[in-house]
Each structure stands twice: as structure tokens, then as C-alpha cells.
Biopython code that builds the backbone (N, CA, C, O; Angstrom):
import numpy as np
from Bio.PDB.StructureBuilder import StructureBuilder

atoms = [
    (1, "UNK", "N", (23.401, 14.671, -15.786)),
    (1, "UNK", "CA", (23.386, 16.053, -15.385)),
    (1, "UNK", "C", (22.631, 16.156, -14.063)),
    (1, "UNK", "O", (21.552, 15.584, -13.904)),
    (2, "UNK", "N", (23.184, 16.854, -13.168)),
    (2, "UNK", "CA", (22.873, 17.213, -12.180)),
    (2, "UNK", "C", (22.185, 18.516, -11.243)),
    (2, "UNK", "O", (22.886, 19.340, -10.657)),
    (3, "UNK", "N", (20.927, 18.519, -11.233)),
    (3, "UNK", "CA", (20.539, 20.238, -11.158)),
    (3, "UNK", "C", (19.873, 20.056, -9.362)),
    (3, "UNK", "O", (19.452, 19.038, -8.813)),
    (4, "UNK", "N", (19.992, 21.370, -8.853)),
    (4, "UNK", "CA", (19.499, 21.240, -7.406)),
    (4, "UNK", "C", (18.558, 22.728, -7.464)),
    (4, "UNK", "O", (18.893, 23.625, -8.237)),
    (5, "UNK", "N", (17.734, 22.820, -6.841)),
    (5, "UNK", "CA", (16.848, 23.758, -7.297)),
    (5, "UNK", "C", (16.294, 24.890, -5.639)),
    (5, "UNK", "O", (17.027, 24.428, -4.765)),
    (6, "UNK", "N", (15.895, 25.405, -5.334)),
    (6, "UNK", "CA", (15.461, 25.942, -3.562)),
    (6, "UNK", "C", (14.109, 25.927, -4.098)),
    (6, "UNK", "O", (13.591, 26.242, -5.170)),
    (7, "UNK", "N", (13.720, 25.458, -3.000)),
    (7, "UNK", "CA", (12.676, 24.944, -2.694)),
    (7, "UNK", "C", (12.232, 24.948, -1.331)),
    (7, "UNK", "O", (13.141, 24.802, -0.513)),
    (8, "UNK", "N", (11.191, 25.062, -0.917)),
    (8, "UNK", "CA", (10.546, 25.375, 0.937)),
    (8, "UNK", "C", (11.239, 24.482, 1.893)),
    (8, "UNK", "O", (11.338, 23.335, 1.459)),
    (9, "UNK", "N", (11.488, 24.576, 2.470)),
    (9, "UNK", "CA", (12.463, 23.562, 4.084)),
    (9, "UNK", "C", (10.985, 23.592, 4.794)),
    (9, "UNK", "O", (10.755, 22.529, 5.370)),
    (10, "UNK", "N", (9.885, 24.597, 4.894)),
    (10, "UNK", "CA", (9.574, 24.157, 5.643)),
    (10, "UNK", "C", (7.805, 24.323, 5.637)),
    (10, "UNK", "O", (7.624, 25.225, 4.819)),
    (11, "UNK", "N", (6.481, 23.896, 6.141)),
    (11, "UNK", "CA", (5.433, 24.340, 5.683)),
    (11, "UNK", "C", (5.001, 24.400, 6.670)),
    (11, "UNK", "O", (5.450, 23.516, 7.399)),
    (12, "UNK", "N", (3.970, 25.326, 7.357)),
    (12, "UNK", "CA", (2.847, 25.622, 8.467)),
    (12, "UNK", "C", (1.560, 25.667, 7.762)),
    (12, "UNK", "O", (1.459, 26.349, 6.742)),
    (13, "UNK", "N", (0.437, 24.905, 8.284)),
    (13, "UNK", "CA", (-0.305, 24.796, 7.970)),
    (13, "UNK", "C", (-1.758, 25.169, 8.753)),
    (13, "UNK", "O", (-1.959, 24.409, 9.700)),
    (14, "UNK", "N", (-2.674, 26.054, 8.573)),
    (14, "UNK", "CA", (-3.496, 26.258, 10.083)),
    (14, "UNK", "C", (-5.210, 26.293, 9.679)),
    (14, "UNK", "O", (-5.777, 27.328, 9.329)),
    (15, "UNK", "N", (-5.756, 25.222, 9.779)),
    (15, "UNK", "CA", (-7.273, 25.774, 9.626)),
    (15, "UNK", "C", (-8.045, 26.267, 10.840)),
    (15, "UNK", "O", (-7.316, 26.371, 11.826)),
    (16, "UNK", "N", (-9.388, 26.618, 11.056)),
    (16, "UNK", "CA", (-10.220, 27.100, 11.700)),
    (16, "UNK", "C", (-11.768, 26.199, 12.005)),
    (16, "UNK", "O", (-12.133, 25.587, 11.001)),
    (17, "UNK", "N", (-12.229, 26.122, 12.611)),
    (17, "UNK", "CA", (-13.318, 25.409, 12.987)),
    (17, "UNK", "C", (-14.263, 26.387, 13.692)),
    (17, "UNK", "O", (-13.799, 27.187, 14.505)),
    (18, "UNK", "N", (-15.817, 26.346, 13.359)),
    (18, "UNK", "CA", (-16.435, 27.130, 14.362)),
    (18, "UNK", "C", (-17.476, 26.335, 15.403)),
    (18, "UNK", "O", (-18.222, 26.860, 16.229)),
    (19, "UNK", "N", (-17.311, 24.990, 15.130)),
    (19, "UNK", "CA", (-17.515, 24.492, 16.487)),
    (19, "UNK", "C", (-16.575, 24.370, 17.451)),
    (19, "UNK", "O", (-17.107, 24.439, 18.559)),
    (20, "UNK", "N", (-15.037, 24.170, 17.519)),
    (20, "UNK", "CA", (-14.318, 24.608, 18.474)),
    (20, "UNK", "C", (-13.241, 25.706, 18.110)),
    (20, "UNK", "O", (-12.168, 25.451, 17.565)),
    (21, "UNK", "N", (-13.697, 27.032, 18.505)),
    (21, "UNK", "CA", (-13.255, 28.488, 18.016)),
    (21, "UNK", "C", (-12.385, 28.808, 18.806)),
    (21, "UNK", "O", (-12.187, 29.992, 19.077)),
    (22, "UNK", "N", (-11.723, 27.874, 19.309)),
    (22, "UNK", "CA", (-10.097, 28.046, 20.424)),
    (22, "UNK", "C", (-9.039, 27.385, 19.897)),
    (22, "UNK", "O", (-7.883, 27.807, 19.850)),
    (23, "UNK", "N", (-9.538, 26.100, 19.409)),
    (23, "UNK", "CA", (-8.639, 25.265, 18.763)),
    (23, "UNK", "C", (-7.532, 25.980, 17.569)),
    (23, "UNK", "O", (-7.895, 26.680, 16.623)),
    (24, "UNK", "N", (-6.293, 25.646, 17.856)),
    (24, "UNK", "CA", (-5.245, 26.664, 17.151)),
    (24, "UNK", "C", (-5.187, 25.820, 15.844)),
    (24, "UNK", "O", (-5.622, 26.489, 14.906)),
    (25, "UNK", "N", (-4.860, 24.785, 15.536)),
    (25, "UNK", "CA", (-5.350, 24.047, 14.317)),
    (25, "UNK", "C", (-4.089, 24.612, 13.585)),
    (25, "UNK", "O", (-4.295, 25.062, 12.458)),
    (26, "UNK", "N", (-3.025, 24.643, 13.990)),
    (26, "UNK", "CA", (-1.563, 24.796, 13.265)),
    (26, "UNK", "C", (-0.505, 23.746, 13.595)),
    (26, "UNK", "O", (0.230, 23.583, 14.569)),
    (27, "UNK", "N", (-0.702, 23.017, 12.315)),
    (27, "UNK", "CA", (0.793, 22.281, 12.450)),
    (27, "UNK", "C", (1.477, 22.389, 11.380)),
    (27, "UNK", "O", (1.079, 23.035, 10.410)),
    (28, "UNK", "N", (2.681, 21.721, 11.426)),
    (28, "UNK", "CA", (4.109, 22.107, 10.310)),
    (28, "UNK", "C", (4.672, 20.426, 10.429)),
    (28, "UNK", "O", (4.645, 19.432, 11.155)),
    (29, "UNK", "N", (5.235, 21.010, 9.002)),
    (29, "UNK", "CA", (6.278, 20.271, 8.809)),
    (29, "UNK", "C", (8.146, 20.556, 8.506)),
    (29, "UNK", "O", (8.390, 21.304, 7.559)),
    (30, "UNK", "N", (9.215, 20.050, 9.187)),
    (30, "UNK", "CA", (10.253, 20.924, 8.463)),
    (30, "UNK", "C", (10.706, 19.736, 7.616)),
    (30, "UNK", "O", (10.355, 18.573, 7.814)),
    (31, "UNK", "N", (11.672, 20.233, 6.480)),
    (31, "UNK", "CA", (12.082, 19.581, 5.875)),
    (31, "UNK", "C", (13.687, 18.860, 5.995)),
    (31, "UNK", "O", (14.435, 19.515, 6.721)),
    (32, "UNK", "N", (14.220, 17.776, 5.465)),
    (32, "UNK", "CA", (15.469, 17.372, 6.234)),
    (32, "UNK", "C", (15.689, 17.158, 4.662)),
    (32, "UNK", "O", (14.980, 17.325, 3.670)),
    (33, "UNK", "N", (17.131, 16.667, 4.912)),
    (33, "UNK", "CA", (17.823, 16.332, 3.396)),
    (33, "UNK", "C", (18.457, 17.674, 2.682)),
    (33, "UNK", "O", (18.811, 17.749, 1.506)),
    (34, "UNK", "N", (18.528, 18.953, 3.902)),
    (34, "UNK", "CA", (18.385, 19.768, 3.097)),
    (34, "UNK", "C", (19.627, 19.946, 1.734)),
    (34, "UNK", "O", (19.415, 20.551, 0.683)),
    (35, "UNK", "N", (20.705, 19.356, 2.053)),
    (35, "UNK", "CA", (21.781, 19.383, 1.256)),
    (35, "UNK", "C", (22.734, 20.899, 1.253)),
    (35, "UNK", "O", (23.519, 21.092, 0.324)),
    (36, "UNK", "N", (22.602, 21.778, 2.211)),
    (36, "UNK", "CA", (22.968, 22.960, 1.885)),
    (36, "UNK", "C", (22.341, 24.106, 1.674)),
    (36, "UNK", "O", (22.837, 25.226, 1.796)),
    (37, "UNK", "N", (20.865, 23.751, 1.247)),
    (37, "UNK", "CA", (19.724, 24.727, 1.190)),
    (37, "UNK", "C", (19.708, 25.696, 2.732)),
    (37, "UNK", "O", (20.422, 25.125, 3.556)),
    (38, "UNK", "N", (19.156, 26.832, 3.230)),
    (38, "UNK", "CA", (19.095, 27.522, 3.955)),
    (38, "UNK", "C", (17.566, 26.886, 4.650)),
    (38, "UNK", "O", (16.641, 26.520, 3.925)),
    (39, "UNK", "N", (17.518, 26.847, 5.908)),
    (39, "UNK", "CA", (16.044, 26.924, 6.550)),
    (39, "UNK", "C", (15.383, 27.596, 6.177)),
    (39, "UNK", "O", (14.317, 26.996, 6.039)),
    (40, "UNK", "N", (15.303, 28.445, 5.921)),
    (40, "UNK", "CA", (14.631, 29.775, 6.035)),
    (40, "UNK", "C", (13.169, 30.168, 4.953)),
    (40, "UNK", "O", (12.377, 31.108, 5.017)),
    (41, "UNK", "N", (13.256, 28.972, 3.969)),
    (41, "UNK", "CA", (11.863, 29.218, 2.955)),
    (41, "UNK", "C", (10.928, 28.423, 3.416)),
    (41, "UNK", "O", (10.944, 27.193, 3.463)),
    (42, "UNK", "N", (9.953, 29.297, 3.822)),
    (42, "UNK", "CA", (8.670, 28.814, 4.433)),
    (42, "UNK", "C", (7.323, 28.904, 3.720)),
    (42, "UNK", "O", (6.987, 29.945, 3.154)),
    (43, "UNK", "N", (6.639, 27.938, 3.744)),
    (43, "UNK", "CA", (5.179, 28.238, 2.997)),
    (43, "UNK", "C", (4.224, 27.908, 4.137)),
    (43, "UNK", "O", (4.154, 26.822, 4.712)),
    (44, "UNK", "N", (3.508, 28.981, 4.379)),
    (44, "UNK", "CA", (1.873, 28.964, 5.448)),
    (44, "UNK", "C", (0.832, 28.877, 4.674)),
    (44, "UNK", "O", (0.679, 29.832, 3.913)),
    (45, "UNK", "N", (-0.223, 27.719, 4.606)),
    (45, "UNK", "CA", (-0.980, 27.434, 3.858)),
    (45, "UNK", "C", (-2.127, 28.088, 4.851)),
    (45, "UNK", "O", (-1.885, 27.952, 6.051)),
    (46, "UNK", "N", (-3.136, 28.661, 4.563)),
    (46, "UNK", "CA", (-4.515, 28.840, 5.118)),
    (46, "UNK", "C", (-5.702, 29.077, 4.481)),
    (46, "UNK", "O", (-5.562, 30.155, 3.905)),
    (47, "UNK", "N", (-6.633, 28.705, 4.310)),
    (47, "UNK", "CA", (-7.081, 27.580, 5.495)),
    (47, "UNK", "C", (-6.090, 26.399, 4.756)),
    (47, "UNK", "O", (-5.388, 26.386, 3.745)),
    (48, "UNK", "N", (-6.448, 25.350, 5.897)),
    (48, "UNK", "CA", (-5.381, 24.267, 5.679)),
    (48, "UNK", "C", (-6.405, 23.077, 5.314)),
    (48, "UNK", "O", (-5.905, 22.097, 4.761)),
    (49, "UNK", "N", (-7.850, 23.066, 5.580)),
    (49, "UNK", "CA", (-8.445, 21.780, 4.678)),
    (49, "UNK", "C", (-8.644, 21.109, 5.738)),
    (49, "UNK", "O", (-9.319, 20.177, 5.302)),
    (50, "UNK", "N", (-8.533, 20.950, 6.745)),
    (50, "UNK", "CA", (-8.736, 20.194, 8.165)),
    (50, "UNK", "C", (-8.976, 20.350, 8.909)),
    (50, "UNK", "O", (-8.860, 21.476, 9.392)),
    (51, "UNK", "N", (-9.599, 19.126, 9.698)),
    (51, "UNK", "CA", (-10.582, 19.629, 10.815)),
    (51, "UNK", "C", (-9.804, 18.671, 11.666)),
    (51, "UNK", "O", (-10.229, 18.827, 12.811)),
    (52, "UNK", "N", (-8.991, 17.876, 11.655)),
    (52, "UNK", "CA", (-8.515, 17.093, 13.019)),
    (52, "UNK", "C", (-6.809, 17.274, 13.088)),
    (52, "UNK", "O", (-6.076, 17.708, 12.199)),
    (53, "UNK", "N", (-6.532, 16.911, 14.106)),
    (53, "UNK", "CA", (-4.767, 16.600, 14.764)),
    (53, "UNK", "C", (-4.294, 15.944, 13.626)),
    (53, "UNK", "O", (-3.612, 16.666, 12.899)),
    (54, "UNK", "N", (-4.487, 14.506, 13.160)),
    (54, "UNK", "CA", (-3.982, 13.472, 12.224)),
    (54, "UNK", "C", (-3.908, 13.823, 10.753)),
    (54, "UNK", "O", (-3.080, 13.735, 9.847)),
    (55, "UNK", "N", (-4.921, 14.180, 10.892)),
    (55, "UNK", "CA", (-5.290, 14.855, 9.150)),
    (55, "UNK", "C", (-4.221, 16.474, 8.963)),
    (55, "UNK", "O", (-3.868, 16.746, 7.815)),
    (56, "UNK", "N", (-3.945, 17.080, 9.693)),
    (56, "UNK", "CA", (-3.473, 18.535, 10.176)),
    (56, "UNK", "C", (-1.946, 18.254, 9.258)),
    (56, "UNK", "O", (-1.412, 18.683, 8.235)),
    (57, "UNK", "N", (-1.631, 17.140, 10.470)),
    (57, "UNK", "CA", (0.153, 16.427, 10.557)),
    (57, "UNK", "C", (0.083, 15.790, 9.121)),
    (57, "UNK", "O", (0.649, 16.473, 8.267)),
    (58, "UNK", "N", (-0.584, 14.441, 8.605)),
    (58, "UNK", "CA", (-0.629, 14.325, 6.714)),
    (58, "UNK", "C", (-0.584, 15.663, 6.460)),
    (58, "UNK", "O", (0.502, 16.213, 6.280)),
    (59, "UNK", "N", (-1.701, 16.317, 6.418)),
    (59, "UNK", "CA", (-1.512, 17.272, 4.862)),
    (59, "UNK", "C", (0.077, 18.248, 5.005)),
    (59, "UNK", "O", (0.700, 18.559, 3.990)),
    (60, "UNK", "N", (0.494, 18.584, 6.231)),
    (60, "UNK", "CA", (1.529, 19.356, 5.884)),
    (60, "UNK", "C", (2.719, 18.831, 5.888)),
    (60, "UNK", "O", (3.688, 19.580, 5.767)),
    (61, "UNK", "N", (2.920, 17.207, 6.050)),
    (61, "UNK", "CA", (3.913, 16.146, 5.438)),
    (61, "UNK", "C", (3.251, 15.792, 4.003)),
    (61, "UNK", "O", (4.223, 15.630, 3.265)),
    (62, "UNK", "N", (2.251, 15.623, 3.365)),
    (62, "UNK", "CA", (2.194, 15.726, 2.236)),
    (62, "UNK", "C", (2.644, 16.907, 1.335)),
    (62, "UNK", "O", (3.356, 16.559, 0.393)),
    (63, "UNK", "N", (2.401, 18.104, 1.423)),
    (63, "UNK", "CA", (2.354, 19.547, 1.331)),
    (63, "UNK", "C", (3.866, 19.389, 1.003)),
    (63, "UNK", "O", (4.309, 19.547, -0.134)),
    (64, "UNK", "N", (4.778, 19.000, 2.301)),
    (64, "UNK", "CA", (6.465, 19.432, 1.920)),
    (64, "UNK", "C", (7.114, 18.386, 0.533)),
    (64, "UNK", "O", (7.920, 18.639, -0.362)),
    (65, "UNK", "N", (6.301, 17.109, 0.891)),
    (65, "UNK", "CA", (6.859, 16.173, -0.152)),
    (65, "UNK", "C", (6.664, 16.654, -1.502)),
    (65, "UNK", "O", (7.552, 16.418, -2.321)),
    (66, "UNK", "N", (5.766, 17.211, -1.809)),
    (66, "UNK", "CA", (5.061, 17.732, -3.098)),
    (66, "UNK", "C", (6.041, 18.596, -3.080)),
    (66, "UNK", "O", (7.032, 18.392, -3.781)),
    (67, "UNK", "N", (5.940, 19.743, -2.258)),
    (67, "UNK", "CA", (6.690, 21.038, -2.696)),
    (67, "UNK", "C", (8.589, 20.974, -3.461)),
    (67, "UNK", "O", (9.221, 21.535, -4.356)),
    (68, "UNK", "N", (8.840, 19.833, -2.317)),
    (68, "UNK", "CA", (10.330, 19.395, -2.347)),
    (68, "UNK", "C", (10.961, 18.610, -3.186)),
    (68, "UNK", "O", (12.180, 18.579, -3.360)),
    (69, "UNK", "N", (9.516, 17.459, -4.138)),
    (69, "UNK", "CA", (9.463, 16.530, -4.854)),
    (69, "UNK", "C", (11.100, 17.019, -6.139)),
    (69, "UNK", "O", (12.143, 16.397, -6.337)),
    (70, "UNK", "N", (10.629, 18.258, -6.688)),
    (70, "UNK", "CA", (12.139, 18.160, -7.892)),
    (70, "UNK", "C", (13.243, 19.389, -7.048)),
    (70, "UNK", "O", (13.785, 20.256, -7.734)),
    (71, "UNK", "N", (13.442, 19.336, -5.735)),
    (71, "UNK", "CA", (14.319, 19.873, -5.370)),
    (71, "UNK", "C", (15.799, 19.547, -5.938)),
    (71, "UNK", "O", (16.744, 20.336, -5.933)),
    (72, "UNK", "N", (15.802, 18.258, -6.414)),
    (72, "UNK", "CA", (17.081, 17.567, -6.302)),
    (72, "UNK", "C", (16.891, 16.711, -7.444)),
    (72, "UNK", "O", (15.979, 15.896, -7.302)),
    (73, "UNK", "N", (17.829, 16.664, -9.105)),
    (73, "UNK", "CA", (16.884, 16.099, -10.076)),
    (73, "UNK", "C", (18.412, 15.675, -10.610)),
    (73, "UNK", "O", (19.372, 16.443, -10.535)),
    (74, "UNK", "N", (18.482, 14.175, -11.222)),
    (74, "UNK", "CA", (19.662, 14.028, -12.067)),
    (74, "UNK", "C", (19.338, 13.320, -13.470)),
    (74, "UNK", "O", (18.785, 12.229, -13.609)),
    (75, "UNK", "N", (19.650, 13.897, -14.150)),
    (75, "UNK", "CA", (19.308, 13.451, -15.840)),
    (75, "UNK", "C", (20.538, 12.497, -16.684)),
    (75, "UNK", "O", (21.755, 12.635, -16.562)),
    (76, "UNK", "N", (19.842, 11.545, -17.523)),
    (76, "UNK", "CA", (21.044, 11.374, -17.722)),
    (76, "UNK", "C", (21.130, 10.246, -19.435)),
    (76, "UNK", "O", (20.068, 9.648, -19.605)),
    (77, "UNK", "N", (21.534, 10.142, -19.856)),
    (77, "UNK", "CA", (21.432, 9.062, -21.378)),
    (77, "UNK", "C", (22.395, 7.918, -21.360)),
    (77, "UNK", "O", (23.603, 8.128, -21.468)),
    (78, "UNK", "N", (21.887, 6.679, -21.224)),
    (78, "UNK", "CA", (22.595, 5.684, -21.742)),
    (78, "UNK", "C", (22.530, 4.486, -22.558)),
    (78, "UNK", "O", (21.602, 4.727, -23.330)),
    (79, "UNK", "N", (22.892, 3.565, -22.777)),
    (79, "UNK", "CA", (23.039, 2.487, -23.649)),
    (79, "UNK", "C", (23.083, 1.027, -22.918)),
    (79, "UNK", "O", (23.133, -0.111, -23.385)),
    (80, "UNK", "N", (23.038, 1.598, -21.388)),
    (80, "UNK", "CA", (23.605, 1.001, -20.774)),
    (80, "UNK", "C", (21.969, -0.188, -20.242)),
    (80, "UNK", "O", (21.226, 0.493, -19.536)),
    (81, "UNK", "N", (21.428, -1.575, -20.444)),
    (81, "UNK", "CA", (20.968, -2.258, -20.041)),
    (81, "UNK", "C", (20.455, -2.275, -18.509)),
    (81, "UNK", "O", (19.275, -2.274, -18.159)),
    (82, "UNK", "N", (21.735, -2.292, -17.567)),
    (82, "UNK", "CA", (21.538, -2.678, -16.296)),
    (82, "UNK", "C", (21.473, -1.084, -15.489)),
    (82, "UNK", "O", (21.838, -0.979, -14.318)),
    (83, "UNK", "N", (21.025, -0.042, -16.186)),
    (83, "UNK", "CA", (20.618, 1.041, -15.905)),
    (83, "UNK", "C", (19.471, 1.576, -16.159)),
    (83, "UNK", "O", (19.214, 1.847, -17.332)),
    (84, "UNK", "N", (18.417, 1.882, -15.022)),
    (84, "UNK", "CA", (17.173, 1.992, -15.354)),
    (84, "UNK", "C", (16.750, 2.918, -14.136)),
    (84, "UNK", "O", (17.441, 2.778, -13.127)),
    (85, "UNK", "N", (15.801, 3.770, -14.084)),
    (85, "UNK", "CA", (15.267, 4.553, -12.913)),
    (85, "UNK", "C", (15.001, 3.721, -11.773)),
    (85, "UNK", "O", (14.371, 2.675, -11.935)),
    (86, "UNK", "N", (15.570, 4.203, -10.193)),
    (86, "UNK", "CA", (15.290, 3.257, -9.581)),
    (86, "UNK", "C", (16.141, 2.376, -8.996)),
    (86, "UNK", "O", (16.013, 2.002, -7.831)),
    (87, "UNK", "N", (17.387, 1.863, -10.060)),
    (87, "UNK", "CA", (17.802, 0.656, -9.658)),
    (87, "UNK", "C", (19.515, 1.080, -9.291)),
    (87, "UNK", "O", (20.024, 2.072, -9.813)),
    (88, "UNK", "N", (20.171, 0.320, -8.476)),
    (88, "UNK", "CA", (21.651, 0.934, -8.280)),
    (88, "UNK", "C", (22.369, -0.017, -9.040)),
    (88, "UNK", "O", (21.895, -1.006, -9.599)),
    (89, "UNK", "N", (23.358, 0.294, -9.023)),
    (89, "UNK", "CA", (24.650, -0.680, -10.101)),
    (89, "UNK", "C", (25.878, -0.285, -9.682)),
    (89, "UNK", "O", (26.889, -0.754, -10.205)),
]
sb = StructureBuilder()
sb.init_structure("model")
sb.init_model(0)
sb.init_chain("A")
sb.init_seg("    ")
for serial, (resi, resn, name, xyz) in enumerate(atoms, 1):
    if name == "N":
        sb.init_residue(resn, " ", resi, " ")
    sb.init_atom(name, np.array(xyz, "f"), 0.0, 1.0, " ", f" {name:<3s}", serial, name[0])
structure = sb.get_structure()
């Protein structure tokens, strides 16, 4: 069985710092694979948990993977040996 679910395409993420109080501290991630899904569902996390560039870019590529994780789910029963999660045949 085959289920597809909507789910966010895309996440912005923005914290704040008050030692540098200019710094925009917003980055995103979009999502690909969409299969047909619309762009258009967005999640803005704030604060975002970070204080640097590197750390900014992880959390809101972590953030989409999580969110997107059972976008796309196939179930299924067999008897079958050389079928197992994971493996192709």
C-alpha cells in the first residue's frame, strides 16, 4: 500500500544574537522530490537555535528532513525471503 501525505517543501529558519544585532541570521531550506506536492507549504522556525552560518544551513536541512521524513510511505506483507526493508529485488 501506497500513501503520500503534504508535508512542508520548504523551511526558513532565523535566530538573533545580541552581540552582533545586524546579523540577519536567516537561512532556508527548499525541499526537492516533491512528487507533485505544491511549493507553497512553508514552516518559519524562530528563534532558530543558532548562532553561526554552518550551524544556521544544518538545522534547517535537518528541520526539512524530519518534517518530510513520512511524506512518502509504502506498506506492505510478504512471505517473500529476498524481501526486506531497504533492499531491491
Amino acid at each position: 500500500r501506497y500513501e503520500a501525505q503534504v508535508r512542508p517543501s520548504s523551511v526558513q529558519s532565523q535566530d538573533y544574537t545580541f552581540k552582533v544585532p545586524d546579523w540577519e541570521g536567516l537561512y532556508g531550506q527548499e525541499g526537492d522530490n516533491l512528487n507533485g506536492q505544491l511549493a507553497q507549504y512553508e514552516v518559519f522556525d524562530w528563534p532558530g537555535r543558532f548562532k553561526d552560518e554552518q550551524h544556521g544551513k544544518d538545522f534547517a536541512l535537518y528541520r526539512l528532513e524530519g518534517l518530510r521524513g513520512d511524506a512518502e510511505k509504502a506498506t506492505g506483507v510478504s512471505n517473500s525471503p529476498a524481501l526486506w526493508p531497504g533492499a531491491r529485488f
